[in-house]
C-alpha positions as a Markdown table, in Angstrom:
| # | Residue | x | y | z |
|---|---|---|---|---|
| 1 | Unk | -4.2 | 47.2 | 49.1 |
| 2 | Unk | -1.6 | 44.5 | 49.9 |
| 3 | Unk | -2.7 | 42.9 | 46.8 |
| 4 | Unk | -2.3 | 45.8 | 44.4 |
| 5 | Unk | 1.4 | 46.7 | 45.9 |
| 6 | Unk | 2.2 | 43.1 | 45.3 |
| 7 | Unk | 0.7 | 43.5 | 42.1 |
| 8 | Unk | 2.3 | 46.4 | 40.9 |
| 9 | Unk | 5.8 | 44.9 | 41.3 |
| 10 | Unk | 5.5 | 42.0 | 39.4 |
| 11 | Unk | 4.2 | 44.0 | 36.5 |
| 12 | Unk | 7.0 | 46.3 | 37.1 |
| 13 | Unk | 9.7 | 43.3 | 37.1 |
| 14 | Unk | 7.9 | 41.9 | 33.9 |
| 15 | Unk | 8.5 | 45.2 | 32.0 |
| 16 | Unk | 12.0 | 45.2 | 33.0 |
| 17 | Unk | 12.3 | 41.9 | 31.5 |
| 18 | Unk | 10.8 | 42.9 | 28.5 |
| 19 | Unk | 12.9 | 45.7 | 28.1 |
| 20 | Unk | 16.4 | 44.0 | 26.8 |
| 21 | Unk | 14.1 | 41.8 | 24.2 |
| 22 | Unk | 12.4 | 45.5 | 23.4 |
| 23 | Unk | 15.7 | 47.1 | 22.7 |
| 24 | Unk | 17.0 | 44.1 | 20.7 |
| 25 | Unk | 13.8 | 44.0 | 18.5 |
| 26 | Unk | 14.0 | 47.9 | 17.6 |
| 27 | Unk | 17.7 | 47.5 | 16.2 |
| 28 | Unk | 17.3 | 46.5 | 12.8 |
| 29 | Unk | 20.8 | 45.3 | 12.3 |
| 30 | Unk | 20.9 | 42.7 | 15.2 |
| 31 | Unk | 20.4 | 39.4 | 12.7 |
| 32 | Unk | 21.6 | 40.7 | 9.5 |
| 33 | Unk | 24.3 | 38.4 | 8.8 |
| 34 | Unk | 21.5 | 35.3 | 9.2 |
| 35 | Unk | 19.9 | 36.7 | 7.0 |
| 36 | Unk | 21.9 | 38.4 | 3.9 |
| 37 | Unk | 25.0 | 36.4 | 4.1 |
| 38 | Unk | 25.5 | 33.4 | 1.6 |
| 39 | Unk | 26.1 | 30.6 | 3.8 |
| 40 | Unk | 28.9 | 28.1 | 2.5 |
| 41 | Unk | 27.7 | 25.2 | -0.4 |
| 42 | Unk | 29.6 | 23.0 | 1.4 |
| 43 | Unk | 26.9 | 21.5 | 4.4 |
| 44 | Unk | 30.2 | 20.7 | 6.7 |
| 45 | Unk | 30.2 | 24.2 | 7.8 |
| 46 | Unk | 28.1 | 25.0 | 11.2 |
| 47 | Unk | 27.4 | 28.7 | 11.9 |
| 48 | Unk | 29.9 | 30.0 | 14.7 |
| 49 | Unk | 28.2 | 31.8 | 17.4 |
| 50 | Unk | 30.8 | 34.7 | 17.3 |
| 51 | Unk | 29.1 | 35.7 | 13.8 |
| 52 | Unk | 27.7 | 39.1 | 14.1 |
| 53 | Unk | 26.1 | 42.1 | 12.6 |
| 54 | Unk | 26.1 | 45.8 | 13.4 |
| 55 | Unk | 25.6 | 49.6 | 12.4 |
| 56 | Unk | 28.2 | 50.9 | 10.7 |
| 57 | Unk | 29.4 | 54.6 | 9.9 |
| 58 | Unk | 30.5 | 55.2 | 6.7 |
| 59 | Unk | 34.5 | 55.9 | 6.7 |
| 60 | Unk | 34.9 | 54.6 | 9.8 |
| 61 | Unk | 37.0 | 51.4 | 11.1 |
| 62 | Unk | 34.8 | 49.1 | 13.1 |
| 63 | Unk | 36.5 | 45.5 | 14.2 |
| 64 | Unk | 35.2 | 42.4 | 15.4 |
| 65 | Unk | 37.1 | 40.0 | 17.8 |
| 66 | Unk | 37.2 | 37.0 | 17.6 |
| 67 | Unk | 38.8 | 33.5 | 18.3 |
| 68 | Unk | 39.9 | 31.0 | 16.2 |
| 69 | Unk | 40.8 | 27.5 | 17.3 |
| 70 | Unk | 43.6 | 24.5 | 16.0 |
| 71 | Unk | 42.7 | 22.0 | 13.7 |
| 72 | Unk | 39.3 | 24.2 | 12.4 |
| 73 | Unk | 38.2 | 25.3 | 8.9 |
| 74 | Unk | 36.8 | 28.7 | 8.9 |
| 75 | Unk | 34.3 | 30.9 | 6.3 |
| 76 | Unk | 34.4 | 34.5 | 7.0 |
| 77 | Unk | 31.9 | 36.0 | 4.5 |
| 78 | Unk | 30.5 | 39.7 | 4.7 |
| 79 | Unk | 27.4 | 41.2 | 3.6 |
| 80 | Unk | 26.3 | 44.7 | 4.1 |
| 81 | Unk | 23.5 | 47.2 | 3.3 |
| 82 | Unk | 24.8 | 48.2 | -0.1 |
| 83 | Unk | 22.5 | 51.7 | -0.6 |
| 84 | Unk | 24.4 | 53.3 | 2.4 |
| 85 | Unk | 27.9 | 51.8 | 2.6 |
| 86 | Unk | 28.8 | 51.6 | -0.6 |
| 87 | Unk | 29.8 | 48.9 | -3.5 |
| 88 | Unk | 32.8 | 47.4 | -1.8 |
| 89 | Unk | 33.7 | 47.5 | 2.0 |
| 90 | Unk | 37.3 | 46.9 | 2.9 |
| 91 | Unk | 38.2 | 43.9 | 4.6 |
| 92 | Unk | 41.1 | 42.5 | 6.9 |
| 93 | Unk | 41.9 | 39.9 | 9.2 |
| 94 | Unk | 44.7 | 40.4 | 11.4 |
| 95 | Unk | 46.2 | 38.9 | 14.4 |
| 96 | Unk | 47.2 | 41.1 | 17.0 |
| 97 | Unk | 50.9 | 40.1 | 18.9 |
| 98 | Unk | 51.4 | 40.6 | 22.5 |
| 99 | Unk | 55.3 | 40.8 | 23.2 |
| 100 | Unk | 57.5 | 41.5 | 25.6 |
| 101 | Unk | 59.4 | 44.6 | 25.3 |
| 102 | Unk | 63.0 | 43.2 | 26.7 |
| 103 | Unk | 64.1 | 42.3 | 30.0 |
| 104 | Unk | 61.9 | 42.3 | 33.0 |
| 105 | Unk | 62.1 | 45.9 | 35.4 |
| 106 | Unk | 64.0 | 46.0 | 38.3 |
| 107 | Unk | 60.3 | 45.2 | 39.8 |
| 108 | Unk | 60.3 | 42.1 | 38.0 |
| 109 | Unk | 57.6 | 42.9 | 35.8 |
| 110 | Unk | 58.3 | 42.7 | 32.1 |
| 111 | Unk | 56.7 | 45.6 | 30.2 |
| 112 | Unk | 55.0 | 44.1 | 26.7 |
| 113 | Unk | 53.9 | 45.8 | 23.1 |
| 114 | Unk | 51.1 | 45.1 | 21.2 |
| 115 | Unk | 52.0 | 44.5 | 17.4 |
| 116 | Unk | 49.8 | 43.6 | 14.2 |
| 117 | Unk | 49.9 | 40.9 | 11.3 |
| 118 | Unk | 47.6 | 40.8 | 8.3 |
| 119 | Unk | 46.7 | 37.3 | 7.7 |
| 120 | Unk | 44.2 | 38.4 | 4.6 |
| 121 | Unk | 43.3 | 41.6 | 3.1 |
| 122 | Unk | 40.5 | 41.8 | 0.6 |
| 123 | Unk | 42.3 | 44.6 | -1.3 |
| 124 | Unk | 44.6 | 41.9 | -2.4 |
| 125 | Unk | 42.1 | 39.5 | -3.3 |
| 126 | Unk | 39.4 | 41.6 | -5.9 |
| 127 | Unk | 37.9 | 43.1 | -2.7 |
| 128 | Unk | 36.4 | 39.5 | -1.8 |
| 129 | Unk | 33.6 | 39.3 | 0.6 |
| 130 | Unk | 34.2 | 36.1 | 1.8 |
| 131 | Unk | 37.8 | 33.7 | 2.6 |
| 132 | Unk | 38.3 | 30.5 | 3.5 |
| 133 | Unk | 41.1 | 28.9 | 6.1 |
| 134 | Unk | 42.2 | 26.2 | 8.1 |
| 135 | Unk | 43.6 | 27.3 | 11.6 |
| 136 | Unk | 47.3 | 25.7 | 12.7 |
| 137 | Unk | 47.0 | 27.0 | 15.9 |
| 138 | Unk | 44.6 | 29.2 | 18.1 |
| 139 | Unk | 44.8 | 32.5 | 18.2 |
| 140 | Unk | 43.1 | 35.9 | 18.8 |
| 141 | Unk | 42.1 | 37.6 | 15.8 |
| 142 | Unk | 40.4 | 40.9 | 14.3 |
| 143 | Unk | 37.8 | 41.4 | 11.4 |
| 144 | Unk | 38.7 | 44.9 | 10.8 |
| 145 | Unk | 35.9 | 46.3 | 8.1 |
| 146 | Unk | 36.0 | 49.9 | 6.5 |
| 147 | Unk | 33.2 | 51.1 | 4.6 |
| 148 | Unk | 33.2 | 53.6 | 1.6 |
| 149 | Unk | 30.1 | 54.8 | 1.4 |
| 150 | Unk | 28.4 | 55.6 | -1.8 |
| 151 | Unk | 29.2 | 58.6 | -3.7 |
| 152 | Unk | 26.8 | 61.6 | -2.9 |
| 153 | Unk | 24.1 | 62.4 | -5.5 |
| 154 | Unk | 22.9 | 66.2 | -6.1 |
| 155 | Unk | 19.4 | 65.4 | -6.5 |
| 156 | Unk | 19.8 | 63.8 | -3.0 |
| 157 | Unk | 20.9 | 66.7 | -0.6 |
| 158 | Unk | 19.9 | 66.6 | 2.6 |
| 159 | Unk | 19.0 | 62.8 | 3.0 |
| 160 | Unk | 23.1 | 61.7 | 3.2 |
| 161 | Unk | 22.7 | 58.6 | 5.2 |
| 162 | Unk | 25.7 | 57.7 | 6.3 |
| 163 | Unk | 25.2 | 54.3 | 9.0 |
| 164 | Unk | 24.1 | 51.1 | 7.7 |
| 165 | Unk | 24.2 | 47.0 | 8.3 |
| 166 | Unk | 27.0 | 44.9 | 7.9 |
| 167 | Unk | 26.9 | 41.3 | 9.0 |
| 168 | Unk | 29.7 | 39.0 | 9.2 |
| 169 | Unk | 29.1 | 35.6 | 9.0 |
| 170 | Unk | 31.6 | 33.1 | 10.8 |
| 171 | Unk | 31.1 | 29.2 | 9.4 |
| 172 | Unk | 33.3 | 26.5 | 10.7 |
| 173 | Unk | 34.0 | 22.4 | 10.8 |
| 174 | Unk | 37.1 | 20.3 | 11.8 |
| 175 | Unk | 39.8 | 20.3 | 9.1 |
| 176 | Unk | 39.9 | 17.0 | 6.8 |
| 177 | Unk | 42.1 | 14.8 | 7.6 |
| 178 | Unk | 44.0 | 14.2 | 4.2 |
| 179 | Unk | 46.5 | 12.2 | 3.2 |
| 180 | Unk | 48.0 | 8.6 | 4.5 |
C-alpha cells in the first residue's frame, strides 16, 4: 500500500513536469521566428536570445521589449503568417524615455514621465521587414508591430481568422572596428 502511495506521487510530480513542455508543444507559434525568418548573409551575426515569436490579432498593437547593448550590431527582421495578417505588418522601434517631471516634492521624491522616440519606422522605409544598426549606447527599446489583416473575401464568410504567427528575429555581433 506504502508502495502504491509512494508510487502515485512520483507519477503525479512527472506529469506536472510534463505539463509546461505539453503547453509549449501545443502553441504553434512558439519557434516561428527560427524557423521563417531569413537569418542575415553575413555569418558574424549570432541569434539573440530575446528573439521571439507569438500570436497575433489582427489590428491590434502587440510590442516586444527588449535591450540593446553599446558597441553591438543588431538585425531585427520580421516574418509572419501572411494568409491571416496580411501583406505588410507595420513596424517600429522605439525607445521609451523615463524623465523627471521638475523639481523633487516637498517629500523629496521627484515625480518622472515616460516619453517615446522612434528610432525606425518601416512606413518610412518601403514597409521593410528587416533593419540593421549599430548601438552607441544601451538602452531599453520596443518592437511595436501592427498587423493589417488581409482583406475579407465573400466566398469566405464565416471562416474570418483573425490571430496568426509573427516571429521576430534578433541577430547581433560586436561593431567593426574601422578606421585608423
Amino acid at each position: 500500500m506504502q508502495r502504491q502511495i509512494m508510487f502515485r506521487k512520483e507519477s503525479f510530480a512527472i506529469a506536472l513536469l510534463c505539463l509546461p513542455l505539453t503547453l509549449v508543444a501545443q502553441n504553434p507559434c512558439t519557434d516561428f521566428h527560427k524557423f521563417n525568418c531569413d537569418r542575415a548573409s553575413d555569418k558574424r551575426f549570432s541569434l539573440n536570445g530575446q528573439s521571439k515569436s507569438a500570436s497575433v490579432q489582427v489590428g491590434q498593437e502587440t510590442e516586444l521589449n527588449i535591450i540593446i547593448y553599446r558597441g553591438q550590431d543588431y538585425r531585427i527582421s520580421i516574418c509572419h503568417d501572411e494568409k491571416v495578417l496580411g501583406d505588410q505588418l507595420a513596424v517600429r522601434l522605439v525607445e521609451k524615455v523615463r524623465s523627471p517631471k521638475g523639481q523633487p516634492g516637498a517629500d523629496g521624491r521627484t515625480e518622472y514621465e515616460e516619453s517615446e522616440k522612434v528610432l525606425w519606422d518601416n512606413t518610412e522605409h518601403e514597409m521593410a521587414h528587416e533593419v540593421e544598426f549599430s548601438s552607441t549606447s544601451t538602452k531599453r527599446i520596443a518592437v511595436e508591430i501592427v498587423a493589417p489583416g488581409v482583406p475579407e473575401d465573400p466566398k469566405d464568410k464565416g471562416k474570418v481568422l483573425d490571430i496568426g504567427c509573427v516571429g521576430i528575429l534578433i541577430e547581433h555581433m560586436p561593431t567593426p572596428q574601422t578606421g585608423f
